[in-house]
C-alpha positions as CSV (number, residue, x, y, z in Angstrom):
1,X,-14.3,-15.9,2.3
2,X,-13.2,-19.3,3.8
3,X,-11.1,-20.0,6.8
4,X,-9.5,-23.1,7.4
5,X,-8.7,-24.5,11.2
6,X,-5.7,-26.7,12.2
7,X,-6.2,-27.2,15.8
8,X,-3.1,-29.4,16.3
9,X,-1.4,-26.6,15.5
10,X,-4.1,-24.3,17.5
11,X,-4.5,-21.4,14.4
12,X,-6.7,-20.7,11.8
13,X,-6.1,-19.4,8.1
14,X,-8.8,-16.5,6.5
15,X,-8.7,-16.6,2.9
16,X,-10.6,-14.5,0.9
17,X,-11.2,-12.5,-2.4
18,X,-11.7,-9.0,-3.6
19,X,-11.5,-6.9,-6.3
20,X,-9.8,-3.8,-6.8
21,X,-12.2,-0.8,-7.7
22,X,-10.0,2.1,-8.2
23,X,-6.4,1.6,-8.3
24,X,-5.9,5.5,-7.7
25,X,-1.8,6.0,-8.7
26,X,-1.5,2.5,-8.5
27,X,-1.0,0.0,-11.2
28,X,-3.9,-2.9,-10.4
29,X,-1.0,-5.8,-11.4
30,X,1.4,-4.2,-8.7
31,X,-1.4,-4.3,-5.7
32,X,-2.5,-7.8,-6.9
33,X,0.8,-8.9,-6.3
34,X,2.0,-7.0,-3.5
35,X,2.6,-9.1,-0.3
36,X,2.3,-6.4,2.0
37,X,-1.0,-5.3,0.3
38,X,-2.8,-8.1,1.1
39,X,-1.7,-8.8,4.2
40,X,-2.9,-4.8,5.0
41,X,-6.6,-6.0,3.2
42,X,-6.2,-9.3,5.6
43,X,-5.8,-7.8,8.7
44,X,-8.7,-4.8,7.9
45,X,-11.0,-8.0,7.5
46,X,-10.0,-9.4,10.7
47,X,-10.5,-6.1,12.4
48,X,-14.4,-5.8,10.9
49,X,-14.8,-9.4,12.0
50,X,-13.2,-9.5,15.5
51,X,-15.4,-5.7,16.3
52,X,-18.5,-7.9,15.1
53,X,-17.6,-11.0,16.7
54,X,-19.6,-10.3,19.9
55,X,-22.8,-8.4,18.3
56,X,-23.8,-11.1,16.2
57,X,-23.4,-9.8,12.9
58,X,-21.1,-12.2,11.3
59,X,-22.1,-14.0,8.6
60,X,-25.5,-11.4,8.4
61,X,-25.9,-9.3,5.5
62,X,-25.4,-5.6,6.6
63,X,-28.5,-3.7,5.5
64,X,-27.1,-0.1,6.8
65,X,-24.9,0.3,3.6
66,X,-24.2,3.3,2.0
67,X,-23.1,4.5,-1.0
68,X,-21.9,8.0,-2.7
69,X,-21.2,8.6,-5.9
70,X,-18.2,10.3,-6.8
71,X,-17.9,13.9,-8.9
């Protein structure tokens, strides 16, 4: 994740990576190059960091994770 300032113009740009796990009815070329996709995985990041902006956990790796396998 990187995110890139420009304070003359007073914003900042969030870039970041990810990979696509399960596709579900999806073909994985289609999400990769959907617009709207990304901007729908963009704003769930911001979410997660703007409710962690004020307890400290930015930037912290999250110990609490869980995982579930699938049947």
């Amino acid at each position: 994740m990187s995110i890139k300032e420009s304070p003359e113009l007073d914003i900042a740009t969030l870039g970041f990576t990810y990979n696509i796990q399960d596709p579900a009815n999806f073909e994985e070329d289609d999400l990769i190059n959907d617009t709207e996709f990304k901007d729908y995985l963009g704003a769930i990041l911001q979410h997660i960091m703007e409710a962690n902006l004020g307890k400290g956990t930015i930037g912290k790796s999250n110990t609490n994770t869980h995982t579930k396998s699938s049947n």
